[in-house]
C-alpha positions in Angstrom: -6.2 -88.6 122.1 -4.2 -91.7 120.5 -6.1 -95.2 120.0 -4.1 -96.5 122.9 -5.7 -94.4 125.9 -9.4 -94.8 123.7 -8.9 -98.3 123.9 -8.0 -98.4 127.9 -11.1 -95.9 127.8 -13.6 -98.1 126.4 -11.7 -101.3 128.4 -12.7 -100.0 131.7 -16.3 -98.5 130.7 -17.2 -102.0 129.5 -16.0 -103.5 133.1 -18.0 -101.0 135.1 -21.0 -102.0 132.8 -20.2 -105.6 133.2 -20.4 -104.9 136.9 -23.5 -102.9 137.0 -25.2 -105.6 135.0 -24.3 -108.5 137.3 -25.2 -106.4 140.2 -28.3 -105.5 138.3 -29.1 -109.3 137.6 -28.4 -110.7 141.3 -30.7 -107.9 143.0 -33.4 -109.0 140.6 -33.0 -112.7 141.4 -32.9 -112.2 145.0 -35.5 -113.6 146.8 -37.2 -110.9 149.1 -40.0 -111.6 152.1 -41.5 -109.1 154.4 -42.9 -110.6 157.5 -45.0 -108.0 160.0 -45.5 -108.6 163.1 -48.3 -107.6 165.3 -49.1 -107.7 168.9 -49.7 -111.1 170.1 -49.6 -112.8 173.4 -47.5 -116.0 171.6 -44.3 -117.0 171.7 -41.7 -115.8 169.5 -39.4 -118.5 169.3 -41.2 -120.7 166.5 -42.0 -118.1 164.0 -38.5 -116.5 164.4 -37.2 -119.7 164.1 -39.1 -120.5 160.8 -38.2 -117.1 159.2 -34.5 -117.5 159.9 -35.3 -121.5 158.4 -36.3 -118.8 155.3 -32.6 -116.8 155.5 -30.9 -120.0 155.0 -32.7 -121.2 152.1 -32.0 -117.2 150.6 -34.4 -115.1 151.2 -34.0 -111.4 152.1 -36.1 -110.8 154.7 -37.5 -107.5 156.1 -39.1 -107.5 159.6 -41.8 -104.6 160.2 -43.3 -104.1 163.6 -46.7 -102.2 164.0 -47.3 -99.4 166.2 -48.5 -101.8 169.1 -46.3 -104.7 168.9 -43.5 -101.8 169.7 -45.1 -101.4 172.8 -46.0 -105.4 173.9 -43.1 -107.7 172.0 -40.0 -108.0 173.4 -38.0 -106.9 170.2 -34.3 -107.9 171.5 -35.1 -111.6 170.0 -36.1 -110.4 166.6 -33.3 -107.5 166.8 -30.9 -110.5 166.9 -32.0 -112.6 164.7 -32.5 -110.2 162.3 -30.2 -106.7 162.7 -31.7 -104.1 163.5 -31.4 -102.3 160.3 -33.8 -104.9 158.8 -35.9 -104.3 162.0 -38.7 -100.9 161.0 -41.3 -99.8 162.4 -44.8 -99.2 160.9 -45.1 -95.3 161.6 -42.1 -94.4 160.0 -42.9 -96.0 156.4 -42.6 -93.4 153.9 -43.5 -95.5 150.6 -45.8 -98.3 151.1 -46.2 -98.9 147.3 -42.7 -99.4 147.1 -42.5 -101.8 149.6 -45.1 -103.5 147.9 -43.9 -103.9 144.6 -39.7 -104.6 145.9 -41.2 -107.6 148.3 -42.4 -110.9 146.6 -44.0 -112.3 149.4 -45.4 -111.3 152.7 -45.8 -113.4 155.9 -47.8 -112.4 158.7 -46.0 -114.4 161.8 -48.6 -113.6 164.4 -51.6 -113.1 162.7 -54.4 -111.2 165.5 -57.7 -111.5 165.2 -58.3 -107.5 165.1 -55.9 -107.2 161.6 -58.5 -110.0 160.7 -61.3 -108.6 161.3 -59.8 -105.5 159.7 -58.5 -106.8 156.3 -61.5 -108.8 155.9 -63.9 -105.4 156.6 -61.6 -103.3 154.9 -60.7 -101.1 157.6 -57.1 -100.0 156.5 -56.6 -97.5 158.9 -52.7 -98.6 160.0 -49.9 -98.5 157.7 -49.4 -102.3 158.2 -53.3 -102.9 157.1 -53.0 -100.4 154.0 -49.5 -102.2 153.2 -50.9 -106.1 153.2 -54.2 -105.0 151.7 -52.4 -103.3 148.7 -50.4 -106.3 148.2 -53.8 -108.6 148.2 -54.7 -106.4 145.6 -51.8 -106.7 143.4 -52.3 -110.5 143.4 -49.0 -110.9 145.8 -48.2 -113.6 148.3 -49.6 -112.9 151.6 -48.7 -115.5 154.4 -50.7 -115.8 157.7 -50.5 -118.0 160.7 -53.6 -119.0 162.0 -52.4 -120.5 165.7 -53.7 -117.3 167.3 -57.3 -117.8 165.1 -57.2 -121.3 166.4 -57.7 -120.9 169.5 -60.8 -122.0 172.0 -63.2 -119.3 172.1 -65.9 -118.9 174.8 -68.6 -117.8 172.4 -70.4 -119.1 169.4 -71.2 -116.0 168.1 -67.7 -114.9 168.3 -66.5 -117.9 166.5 -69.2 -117.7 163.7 -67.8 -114.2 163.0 -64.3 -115.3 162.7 -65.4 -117.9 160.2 -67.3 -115.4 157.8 -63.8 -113.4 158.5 -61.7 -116.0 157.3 -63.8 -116.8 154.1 -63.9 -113.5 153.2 -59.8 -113.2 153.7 -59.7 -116.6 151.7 -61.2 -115.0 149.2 -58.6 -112.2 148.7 -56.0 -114.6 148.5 -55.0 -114.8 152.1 -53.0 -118.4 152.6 -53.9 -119.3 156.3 -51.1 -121.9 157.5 -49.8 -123.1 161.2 -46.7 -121.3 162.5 -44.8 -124.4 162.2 -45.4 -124.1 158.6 -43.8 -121.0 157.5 -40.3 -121.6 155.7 -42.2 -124.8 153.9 -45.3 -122.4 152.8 -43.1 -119.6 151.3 -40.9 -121.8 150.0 -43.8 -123.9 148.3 -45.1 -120.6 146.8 -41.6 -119.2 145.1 -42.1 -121.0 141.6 -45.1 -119.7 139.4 -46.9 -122.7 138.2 -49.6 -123.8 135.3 -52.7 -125.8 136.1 -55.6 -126.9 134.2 -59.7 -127.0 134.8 -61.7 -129.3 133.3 -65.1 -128.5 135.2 -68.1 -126.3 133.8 -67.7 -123.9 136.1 -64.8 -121.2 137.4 -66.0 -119.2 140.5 -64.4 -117.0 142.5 -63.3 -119.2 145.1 -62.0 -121.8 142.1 -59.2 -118.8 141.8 -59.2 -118.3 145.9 -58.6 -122.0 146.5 -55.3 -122.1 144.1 -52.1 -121.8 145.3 -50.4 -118.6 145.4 -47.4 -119.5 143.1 -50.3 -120.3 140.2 -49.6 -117.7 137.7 -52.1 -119.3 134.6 -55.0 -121.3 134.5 -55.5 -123.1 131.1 -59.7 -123.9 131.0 -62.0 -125.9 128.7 -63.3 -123.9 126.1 -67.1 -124.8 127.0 -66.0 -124.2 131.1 -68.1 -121.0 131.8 -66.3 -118.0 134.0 -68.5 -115.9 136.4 -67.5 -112.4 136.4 -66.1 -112.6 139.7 -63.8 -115.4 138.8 -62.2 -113.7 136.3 -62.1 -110.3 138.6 -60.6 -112.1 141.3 -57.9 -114.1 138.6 -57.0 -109.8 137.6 -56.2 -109.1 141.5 -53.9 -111.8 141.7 -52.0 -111.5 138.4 -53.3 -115.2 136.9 -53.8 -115.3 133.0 -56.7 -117.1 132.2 -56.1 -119.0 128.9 -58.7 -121.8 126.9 -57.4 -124.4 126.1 -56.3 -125.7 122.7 
């Protein structure tokens, strides 16, 4: 082989690497949201209108549809907005750990009180639970709109259970936020960030009241950290570091 054709050789080996590499480097920076939607008696148009808000600032955005919301939305709205080949459905999920580590956020559109009550009991029993409850635990984003929680309730007792709910779901890192919210709240969360403690103490819900995005937490050396605290800092991926 003469050093002419080795040379055209190794010319168009290095492009195709070139290539790969770019394409290799834009998939990685692509911004990618997963957004599930659940049965619900709201409207459609305002969370389908914040998401697409989300495609225009560049985000990727996978729509899955539970079992039931199959049978009660009417899909032809999110089919268009979306394309159906971003449009799956919950049953026919094959790798839920994939999706959980490919996706860097996840926004709950229509937030029900029964996934509530599940995710905040720990009742996984739906791919769509199982998939947003693993992603809690790996300290990702998880989005969801409290409208539908909002609402008037004609008992007390109800309510006070939703409230104990909610705390608990606060506490796994669950951002609650109103539908009109969406695009600003997953775009507020895309940056990791650094803050700072000063006080004595870091609780559990001093890591469950910091935004999602916060990736370290630089504390006084004399601030004292309950067990739980520093637990809960694990789940969501934030490094806890004293400060010089």
């Amino acid at each position: 082989m003469n050093q002419e054709l080795i040379d055209q050789i190794r010319k168009i080996v290095e492009q195709v690497l070139e290539a790969r590499a770019s394409t290799d480097a834009q998939a990685a920076d692509e911004q990618k949201l997963l957004a599930i939607f659940g049965a619900t008696q709201l409207e459609l148009d305002e969370p389908i209108q914040q998401l697409r808000a989300c495609t225009r600032d560049g985000w990727k955005i996978t729509i899955i549809l539970s079992d039931l919301a199959t049978k009660v939305l009417n899909l032809e709205p999110i089919h268009a907005a979306f394309g159906e080949e971003n449009v799956l459905q919950e049953n026919g999920l094959t790798d839920i750990p994939a999706f959980v580590d490919l996706y860097q956020q996840i926004v709950l559109p229509v937030f029900s009180h029964p996934m509530a009550a599940k995710l905040a009991l720990g009742l996984v029993d739906t791919p769509s639970t199982y998939l947003v409850y693993e992603a809690l635990l790996s300290g990702k984003t998880v989005i969801a709109i409290s409208d539908a929680l909002n609402q008037d309730k004609t008992s007390e007792q109800i309510n006070a259970i939703e409230v104990e709910y909610v705390n608990v779901l606060s506490e796994l890192g669950v951002q609650l936020v109103p539908m009109i919210q969406i695009a600003e709240s997953v775009n507020e969360k895309t940056n990791d960030a650094s803050v700072s403690l000063d006080g004595p103490l870091m609780s559990a819900s001093t890591i469950s009241n910091l935004d999602a995005n916060v990736r370290e937490l630089v504390y006084a050396k004399q601030t004292i950290i309950t067990p739980l605290a520093r637990e809960h800092a694990k789940k969501r991926g934030i490094k806890l570091i004293p400060k010089r």
